[in-house]
MIPAPA-177569 format. One record per residue (C-alpha): x, y negated, z; residue in three letters. Coordinates in steps of 0.2 Angstrom, whole numbers, plus 5000, padded with zeros to 4 digits. Layout:
BEGIN
XYZALA/...
END
This chain:
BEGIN
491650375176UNK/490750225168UNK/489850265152UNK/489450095142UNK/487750105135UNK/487450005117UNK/485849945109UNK/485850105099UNK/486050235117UNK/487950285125UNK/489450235118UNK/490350415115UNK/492050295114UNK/491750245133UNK/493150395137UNK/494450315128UNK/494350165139UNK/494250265156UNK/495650195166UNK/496450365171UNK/498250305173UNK/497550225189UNK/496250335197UNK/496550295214UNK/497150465221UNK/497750635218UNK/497750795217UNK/498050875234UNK/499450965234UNK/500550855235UNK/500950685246UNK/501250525238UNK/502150385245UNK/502650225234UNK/503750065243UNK/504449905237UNK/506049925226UNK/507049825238UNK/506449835258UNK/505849995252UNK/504149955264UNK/502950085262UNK/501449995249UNK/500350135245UNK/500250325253UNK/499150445250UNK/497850475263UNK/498650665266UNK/500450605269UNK/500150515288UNK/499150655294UNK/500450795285UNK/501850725297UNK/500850715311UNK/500750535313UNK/499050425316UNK/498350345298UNK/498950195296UNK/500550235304UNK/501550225286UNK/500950075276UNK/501649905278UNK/503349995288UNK/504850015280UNK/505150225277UNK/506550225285UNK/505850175302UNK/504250275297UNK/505050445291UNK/506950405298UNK/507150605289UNK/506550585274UNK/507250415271UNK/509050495276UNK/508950625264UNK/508250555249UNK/508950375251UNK/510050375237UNK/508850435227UNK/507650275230UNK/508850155229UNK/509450175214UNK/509250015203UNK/509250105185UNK/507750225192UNK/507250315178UNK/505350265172UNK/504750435171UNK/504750585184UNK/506550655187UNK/506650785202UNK/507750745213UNK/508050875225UNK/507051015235UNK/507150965255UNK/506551025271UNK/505650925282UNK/504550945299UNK/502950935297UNK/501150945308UNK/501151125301UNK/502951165305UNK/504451145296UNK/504251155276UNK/505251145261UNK/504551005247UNK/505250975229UNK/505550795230UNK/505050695211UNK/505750495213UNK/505050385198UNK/504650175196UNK/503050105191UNK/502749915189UNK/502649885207UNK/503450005218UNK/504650155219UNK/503650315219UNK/504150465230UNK/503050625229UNK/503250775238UNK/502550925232UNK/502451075245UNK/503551245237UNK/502451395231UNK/502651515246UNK/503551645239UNK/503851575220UNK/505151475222UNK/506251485205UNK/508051475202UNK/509151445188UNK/509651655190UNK/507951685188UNK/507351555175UNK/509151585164UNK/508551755159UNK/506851735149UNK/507551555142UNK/509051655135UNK/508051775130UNK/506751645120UNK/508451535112UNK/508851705102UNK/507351745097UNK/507051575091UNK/508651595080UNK/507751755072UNK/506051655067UNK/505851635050UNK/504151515049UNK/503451395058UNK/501951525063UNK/503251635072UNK/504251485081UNK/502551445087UNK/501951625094UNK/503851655101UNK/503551485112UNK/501651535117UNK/502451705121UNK/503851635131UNK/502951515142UNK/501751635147UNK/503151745152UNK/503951625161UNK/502251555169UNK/501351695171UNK/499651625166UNK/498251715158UNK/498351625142UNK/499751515131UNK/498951415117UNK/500151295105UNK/498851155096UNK/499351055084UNK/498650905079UNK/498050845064UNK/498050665054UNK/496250635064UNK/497050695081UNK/495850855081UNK/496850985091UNK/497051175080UNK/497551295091UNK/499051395081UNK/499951505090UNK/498951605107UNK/499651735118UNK/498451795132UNK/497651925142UNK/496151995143UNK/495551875157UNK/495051775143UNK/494551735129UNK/495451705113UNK/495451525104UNK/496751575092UNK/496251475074UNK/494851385083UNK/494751175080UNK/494551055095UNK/494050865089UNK/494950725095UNK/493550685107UNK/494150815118UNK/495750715121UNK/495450545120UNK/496650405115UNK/497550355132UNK/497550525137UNK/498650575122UNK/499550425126UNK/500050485144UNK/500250665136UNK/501750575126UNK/502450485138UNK/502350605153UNK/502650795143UNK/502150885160UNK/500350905165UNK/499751035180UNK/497951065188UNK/498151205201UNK/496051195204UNK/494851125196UNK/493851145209UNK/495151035221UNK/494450875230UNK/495550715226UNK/496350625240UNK/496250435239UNK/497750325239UNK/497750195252UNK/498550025247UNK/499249865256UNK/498549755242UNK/496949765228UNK/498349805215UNK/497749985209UNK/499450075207UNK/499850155191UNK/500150335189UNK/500550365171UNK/502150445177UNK/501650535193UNK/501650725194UNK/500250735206UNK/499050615197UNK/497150625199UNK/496450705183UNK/494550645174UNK/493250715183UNK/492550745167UNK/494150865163UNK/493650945177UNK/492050995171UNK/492751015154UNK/493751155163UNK/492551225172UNK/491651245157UNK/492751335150UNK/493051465163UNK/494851415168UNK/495151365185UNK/497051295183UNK/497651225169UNK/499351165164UNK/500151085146UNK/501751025142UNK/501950905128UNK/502650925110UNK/503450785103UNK/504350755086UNK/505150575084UNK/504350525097UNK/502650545090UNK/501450695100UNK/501650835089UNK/500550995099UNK/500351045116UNK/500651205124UNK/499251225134UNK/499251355149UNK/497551415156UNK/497151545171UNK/495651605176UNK/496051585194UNK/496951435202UNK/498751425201UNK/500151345202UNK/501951355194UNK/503351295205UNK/504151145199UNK/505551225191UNK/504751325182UNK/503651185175UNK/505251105171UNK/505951255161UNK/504551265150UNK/504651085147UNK/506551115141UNK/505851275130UNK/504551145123UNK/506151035118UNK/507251165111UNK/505651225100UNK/505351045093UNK/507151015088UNK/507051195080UNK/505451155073UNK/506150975066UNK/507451075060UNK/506751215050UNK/505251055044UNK/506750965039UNK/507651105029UNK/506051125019UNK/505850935015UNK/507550945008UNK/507151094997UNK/505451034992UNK/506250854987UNK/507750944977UNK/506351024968UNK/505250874966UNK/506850774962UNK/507250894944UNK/505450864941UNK/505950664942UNK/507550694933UNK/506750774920UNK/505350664916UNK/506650504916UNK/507450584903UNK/505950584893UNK/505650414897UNK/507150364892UNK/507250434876UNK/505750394870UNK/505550214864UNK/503750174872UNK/504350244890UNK/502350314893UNK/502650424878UNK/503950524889UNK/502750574901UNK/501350594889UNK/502350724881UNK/502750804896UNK/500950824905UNK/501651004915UNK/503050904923UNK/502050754924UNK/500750844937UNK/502050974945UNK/502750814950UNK/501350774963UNK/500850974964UNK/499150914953UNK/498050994944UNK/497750844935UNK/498250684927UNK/497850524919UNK/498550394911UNK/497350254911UNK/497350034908UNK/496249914899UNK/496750004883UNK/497050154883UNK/496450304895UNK/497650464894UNK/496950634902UNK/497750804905UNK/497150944914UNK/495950974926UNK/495150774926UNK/493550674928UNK/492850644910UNK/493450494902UNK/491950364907UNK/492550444925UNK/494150394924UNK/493850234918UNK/492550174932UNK/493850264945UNK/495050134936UNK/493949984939UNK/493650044957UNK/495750034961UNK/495949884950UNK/494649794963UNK/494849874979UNK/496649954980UNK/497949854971UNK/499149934983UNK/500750014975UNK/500250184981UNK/498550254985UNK/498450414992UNK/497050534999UNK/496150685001UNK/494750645003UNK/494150544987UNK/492250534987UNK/492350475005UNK/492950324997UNK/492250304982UNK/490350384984UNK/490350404964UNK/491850514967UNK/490650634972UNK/490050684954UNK/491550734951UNK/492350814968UNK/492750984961UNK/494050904949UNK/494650744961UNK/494250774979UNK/495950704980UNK/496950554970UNK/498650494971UNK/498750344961UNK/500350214956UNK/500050054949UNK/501350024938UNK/501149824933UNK/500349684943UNK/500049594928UNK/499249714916UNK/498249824925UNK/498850014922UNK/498950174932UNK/499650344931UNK/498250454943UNK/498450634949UNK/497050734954UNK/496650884964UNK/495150994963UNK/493851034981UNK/494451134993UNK/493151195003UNK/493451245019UNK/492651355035UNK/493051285051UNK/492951365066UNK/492751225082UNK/492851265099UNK/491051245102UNK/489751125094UNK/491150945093UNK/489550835088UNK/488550845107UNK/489850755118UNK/488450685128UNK/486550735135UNK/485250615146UNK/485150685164UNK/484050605178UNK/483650465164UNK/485250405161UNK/486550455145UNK/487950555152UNK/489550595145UNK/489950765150UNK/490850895140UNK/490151035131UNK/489751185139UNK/489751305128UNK/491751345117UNK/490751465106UNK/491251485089UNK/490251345080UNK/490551355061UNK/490751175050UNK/491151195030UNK/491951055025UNK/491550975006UNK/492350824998UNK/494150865002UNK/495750954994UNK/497250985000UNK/498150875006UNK/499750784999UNK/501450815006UNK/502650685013UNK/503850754999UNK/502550724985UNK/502050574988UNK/503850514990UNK/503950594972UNK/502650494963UNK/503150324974UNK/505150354965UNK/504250374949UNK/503450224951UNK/504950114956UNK/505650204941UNK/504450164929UNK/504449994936UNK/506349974933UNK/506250014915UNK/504849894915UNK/505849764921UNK/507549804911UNK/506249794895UNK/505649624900UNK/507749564903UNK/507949644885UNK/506849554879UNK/507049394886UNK/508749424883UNK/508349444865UNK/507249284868UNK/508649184871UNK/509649244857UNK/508049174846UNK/507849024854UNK/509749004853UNK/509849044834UNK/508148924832UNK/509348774838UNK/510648834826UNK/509548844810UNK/508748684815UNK/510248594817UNK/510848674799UNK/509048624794UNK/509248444800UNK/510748404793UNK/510748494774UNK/509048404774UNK/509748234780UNK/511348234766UNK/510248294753UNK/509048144754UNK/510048024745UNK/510548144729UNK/508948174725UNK/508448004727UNK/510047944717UNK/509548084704UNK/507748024703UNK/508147854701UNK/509747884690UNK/508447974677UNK/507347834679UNK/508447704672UNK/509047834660UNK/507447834651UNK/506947664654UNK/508647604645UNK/508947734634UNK/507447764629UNK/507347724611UNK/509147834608UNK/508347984617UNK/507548124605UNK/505748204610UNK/506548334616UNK/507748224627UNK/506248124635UNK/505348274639UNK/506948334647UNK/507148194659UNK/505548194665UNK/505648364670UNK/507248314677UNK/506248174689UNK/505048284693UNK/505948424698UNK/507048304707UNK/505448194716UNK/504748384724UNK/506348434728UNK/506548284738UNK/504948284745UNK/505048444752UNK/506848404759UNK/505948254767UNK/504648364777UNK/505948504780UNK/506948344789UNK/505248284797UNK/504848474805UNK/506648474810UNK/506548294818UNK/504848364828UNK/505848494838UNK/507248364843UNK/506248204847UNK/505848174864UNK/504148154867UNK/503247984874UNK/501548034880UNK/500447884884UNK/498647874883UNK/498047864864UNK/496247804860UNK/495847934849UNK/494447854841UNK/495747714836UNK/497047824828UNK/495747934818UNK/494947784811UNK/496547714804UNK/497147884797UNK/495647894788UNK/495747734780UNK/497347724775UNK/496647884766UNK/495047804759UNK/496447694747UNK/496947854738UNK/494947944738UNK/494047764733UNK/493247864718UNK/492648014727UNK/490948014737UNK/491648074755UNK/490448074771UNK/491348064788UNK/490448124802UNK/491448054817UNK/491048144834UNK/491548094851UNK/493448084853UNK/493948054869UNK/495647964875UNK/496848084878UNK/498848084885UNK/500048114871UNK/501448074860UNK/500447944849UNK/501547944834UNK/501648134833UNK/499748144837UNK/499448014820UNK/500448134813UNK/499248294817UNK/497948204812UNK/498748134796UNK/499048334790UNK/497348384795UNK/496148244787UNK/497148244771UNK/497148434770UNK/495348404773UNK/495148274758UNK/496248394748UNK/495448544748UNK/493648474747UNK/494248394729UNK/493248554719UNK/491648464728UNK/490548324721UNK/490148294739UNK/491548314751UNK/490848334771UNK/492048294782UNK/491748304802UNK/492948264815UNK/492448304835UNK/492948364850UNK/492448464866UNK/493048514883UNK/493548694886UNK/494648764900UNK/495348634908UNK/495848554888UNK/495148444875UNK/494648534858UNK/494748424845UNK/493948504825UNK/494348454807UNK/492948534798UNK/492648524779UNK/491648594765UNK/492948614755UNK/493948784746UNK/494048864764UNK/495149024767UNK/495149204767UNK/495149264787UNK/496349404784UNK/497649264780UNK/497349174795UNK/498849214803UNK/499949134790UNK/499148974791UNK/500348894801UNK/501948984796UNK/503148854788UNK/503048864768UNK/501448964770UNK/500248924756UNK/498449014754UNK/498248914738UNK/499148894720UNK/500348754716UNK/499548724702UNK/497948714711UNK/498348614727UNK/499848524727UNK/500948534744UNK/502348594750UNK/501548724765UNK/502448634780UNK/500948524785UNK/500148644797UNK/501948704804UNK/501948524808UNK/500248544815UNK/500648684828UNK/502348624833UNK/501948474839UNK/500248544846UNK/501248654856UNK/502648534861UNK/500948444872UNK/500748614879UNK/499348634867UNK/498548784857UNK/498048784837UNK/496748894827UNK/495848884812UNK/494048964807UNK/493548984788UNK/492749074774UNK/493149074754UNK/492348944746UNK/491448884762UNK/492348784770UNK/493748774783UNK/493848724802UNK/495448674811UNK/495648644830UNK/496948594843UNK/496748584863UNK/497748464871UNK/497848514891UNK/497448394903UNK/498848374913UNK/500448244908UNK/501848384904UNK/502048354888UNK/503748384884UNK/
END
């Protein structure tokens, strides 16, 4: 074979691109003979066939078989001419047919390749030649024992024992392969010819990829010798022709060795295949060459069938149980879930069902703030890094494995707690996990010879050639636990679309109950607008009634009468007032905005001066900062600035010197625009009210106001898309800012 060297010495993945489905010949114990689909001209022939009929080399190709074998065409002619030919080996019949060495009697296996119709020919074993009568027996014979099997460990050692029976070989193996395609061997029967390999490991590399994929495809696989010499199949064209479904296909020389190695001279193995995926092997060795008849090869191959559907069977039956179990689990913690106001709550209660769920020892709870553990876990600064590793690298639904530190290398401090992790993410948008952990299981095992020495330099060159030695060779394996079943991890993956449905029927409840809000916001400002808007003109009409009232009646009124009425006007003038900004914050949630771009500079400059008429006696210093033009509704932006710059004057009355300074800044995409004085300020712990409507920090009697400046403030903020906050300390001063975004959505 070609081996393909690399800068670093041979490629051991060279194997897995041998071409072996087209060797270029076969084994020799058969005849091959392969013609077009339709003349039915002989294209290919094995070197063996001419000279096997008595007839010169070269006598077969380019002819059509019926004027080349007249016999053979006449009694297997309905057999190649079928259209629908099936694509794998099907036997057709066993025929005699005269031959150089005399007459003979050949079992007769038709298939189709790309290119041609295959015929091969494969000579009866003198004095072997199986029946039905004779097969029925021992197949019976394994179908009701089969029924009596109770594990998967006995259907296993009833097949080995079977086949052997059947085939007579000196020993019956049954692998099964793993996640990593390494062969275990889990079920033997044998003699004492050789030796035993039952619970040994064979890696991967002993059966490479292509090879596994002609295992699947083809489920029968016999060498009578290892020693044999291959004969070459001689073509019309360059074309190779493929044999990925021919009986008598040349095997690897290196499969040869590899057999030789081993100390069995014929081999035979016959496919395991569960939903069409390669499941095991049963795999047949002799010390001494041999080979099965046809039939018999074929009747193992139908034991091999029965066994998988029995196998599937019995897997299936405890999927079911184990999910029936895992599914109370589910049931159980849903309830708690559901009862519980905060769903997490139900399964932090619950921390027994909440790891017998995944079969952990285990669990945590963890997101940005919070981290939950129970049981066997990492400690929490553990858990929390473990968290930070998903959150970058796995923000998949479902992560599953078992074998953690392979991963994650900091896993590794913690192995004997988390060698394995299944973890569900439970938002996008918040990050949060629920994690399940398994401890380390260390474990002994025992390969079939050293698996790590594929290859050795011989006469200079790197070699692939296969391990000569199937000695025992010891590997403990650390950093794993066991691993999680189908059924499990099905378990945690329903939890989590559970856990996400309650999510998402929380968010519609809430958003439902959103709507309702917004709904009754409408309402009350509607209610708001209108008492507000009829209310105006009493109390101006009872303001300016008492004003003519004193002015004209004035010198009839007592002390006492005069002093009413002016409690009268100005009871009636606040009441009114406030009535005017109620109407003026109900007015800002129903105007349509008209943003257009608003010299800033401009605007602030004319609030404040239209201020400066009412300060004239006060010493005030402005410090006006950069304020750039921005796009907004220019009369509700006056109006922002309006509140802020007279809350600013207002609250810096107590000082002899009021400092007022108005700026901006750029921040995420916004414009920060300040207010900062050095007036009264604010206690922080109130901050939150600040913008409430009717909120007041400070006494009536103190400040005058009504508290709906700032509501004002932050609705119309808002309504750009905007954002408000204030900063501020008791009796050292206050800071008020409002971004404004960029963009023109202002609605």
């Amino acid at each position: 074979m070609n081996v393909r060297t690399t800068g670093q010495g041979i490629d051991l993945t060279a194997c897995d691109r041998e071409p072996i489905h087209i060797p270029g010949s076969i084994q020799p114990y058969g005849l091959l003979l392969a013609m077009s689909p339709e003349e039915r001209i002989l294209t290919y022939v094995s070197a063996n066939a001419a000279p096997a009929f008595g007839l010169d080399r070269g006598a077969l190709l380019g002819r059509p078989i019926r004027e080349a074998l007249p016999r053979l065409e006449a009694l297997l002619g309905p057999d190649l001419g079928r259209a629908d030919a099936p694509s794998g080996p099907g036997f057709a019949r066993t025929v005699s047919l005269d031959t150089a060495a005399g007459p003979r009697r050949f079992d007769a296996v038709v298939h189709r390749s790309e290119r041609a119709t295959i015929l091969e020919l494969e000579e009866c074993v003198p004095g072997e030649e199986a029946t039905l009568d004779t097969l029925y027996p021992g197949m019976r014979r394994f179908v009701e024992r089969l029924q009596a099997a109770a594990t998967t460990d006995d259907l296993c050692r009833l097949v080995a024992q079977d086949v052997r029976a059947i085939t007579g070989f000196d020993r019956v193996l049954v692998y099964r392969f793993d996640a990593q395609w390494n062969g275990n061997v889990v079920a033997e029967d044998r003699n004492d010819a050789l030796p035993s390999y039952l619970g040994l490991r064979f890696p991967a590399s002993d059966i490479p990829a292509q090879a596994r994929e002609l295992y699947r495809r083809n489920r029968l696989r016999i060498v009578p010798d290892a020693n044999y010499v291959p004969v070459p199949i001689e073509a019309l064209g360059p074309e190779p022709l493929d044999l990925s479904d021919a009986v008598l296909r040349s095997v690897s020389p290196v499969h040869l060795e590899y057999m030789r190695n081993m100390g069995t001279m014929a081999s035979m193995s016959v496919s395991i295949l569960r939903d069409g995926v390669l499941w095991g092997l049963i795999s047949c060795h002799n010390k001494e060459p041999r080979r099965v008849p046809l039939q018999v090869r074929n009747a193992c191959d139908f034991l091999a069938q029965i066994f998988s559907m029995q196998l599937d069977a019995r897997e299936r039956a405890a999927r079911a149980e184990d999910r029936m179990r895992l599914g109370s689990v589910q049931a159980r913690l849903l309830g708690y879930m559901a009862a519980e106001d905060v769903f997490i709550d139900g399964l932090v209660k619950h921390p027994g069902e909440l790891m017998e769920l995944a079969g952990a020892q285990g669990a945590a709870i963890v997101s940005d703030d919070y981290c939950l553990r129970f049981g066997r876990t990492p400690d929490e600064a553990q858990v929390k890094d473990l968290f930070a590793w998903l959150s970058r690298h796995h923000r998949e639904d479902v992560f599953v494995t078992d074998a953690l530190p392979a991963h994650h290398p900091a896993a590794a401090a913690y192995a004997a707690r988390a060698s394995g992790l299944v973890a569900i993410a439970i938002s996008k948008v918040h990050r949060s996990y629920v994690l399940w952990f398994r401890p380390e299981a260390v474990q002994t095992v025992e390969w079939g010879g050293d698996p790590r020495k594929p290859a050795r330099r011989e006469a200079g060159a790197e070699r692939l050639h296969p391990r000569n030695s199937f000695e025992v060779w010891k590997e403990t394996v650390r950093g794993r636990s066991e691993p999680w079943s189908p059924g499990e991890i099905d378990a945690v993956k329903e939890l989590r679309n559970a856990i996400v449905g309650i999510v998402l029927r929380r968010a519609e409840e809430l958003a439902s109950l959103a709507d309702e809000l917004r709904r009754s916001n409408r309402e009350l400002e509607a209610f708001s607008y209108s008492v507000s808007h009829d209310l105006r003109a009493p109390f101006r009409h009872i303001v300016g009634y008492a004003e003519l009232l004193k002015k004209q009646e004035m010198e009839r009124l007592s002390e006492r009468g005069r002093r009413y009425v002016d409690v009268i006007i100005e009871s009636a003038y606040t009441a009114g007032t406030l009535v005017d900004n109620l109407l003026n914050f109900s007015h800002m949630g129903r105007t349509a905005l008209k943003p257009r771009r608003v010299e800033t500079r401009t605007l602030v400059d004319e609030v404040r001066q239209r201020l400066a008429l009412d300060t004239a006696d006060r010493r005030i210093v402005w410090t006006i900062g950069d304020l750039p033009p921005v796009h907004a509704d220019p009369v509700m932006l006056r109006l922002v600035f309006e509140n802020l710059l007279s809350n600013a004057v207002k609250y810096t009355r107590p000082r002899e010197e009021a400092v007022i300074e108005i700026g901006s800044y750029r921040e995420d995409g916004s414009t920060v625009f300040f207010v900062r004085d050095n007036g009264v300020g604010f206690d922080m712990a109130y901050v939150g009210k600040l913008f409430g409507v009717f909120q007041r920090l400070h006494r009536m009697e103190d400040f005058e106001g009504t508290g709906i400046g700032l509501a004002n403030v932050r609705r119309i903020v808002e309504r750009h898309g905007g954002r408000t906050w204030a900063e501020g300390a008791v009796d050292r001063g206050a800071t008020f800012f409002f971004a404004l975004p960029d963009s023109e959505g202002a609605s």
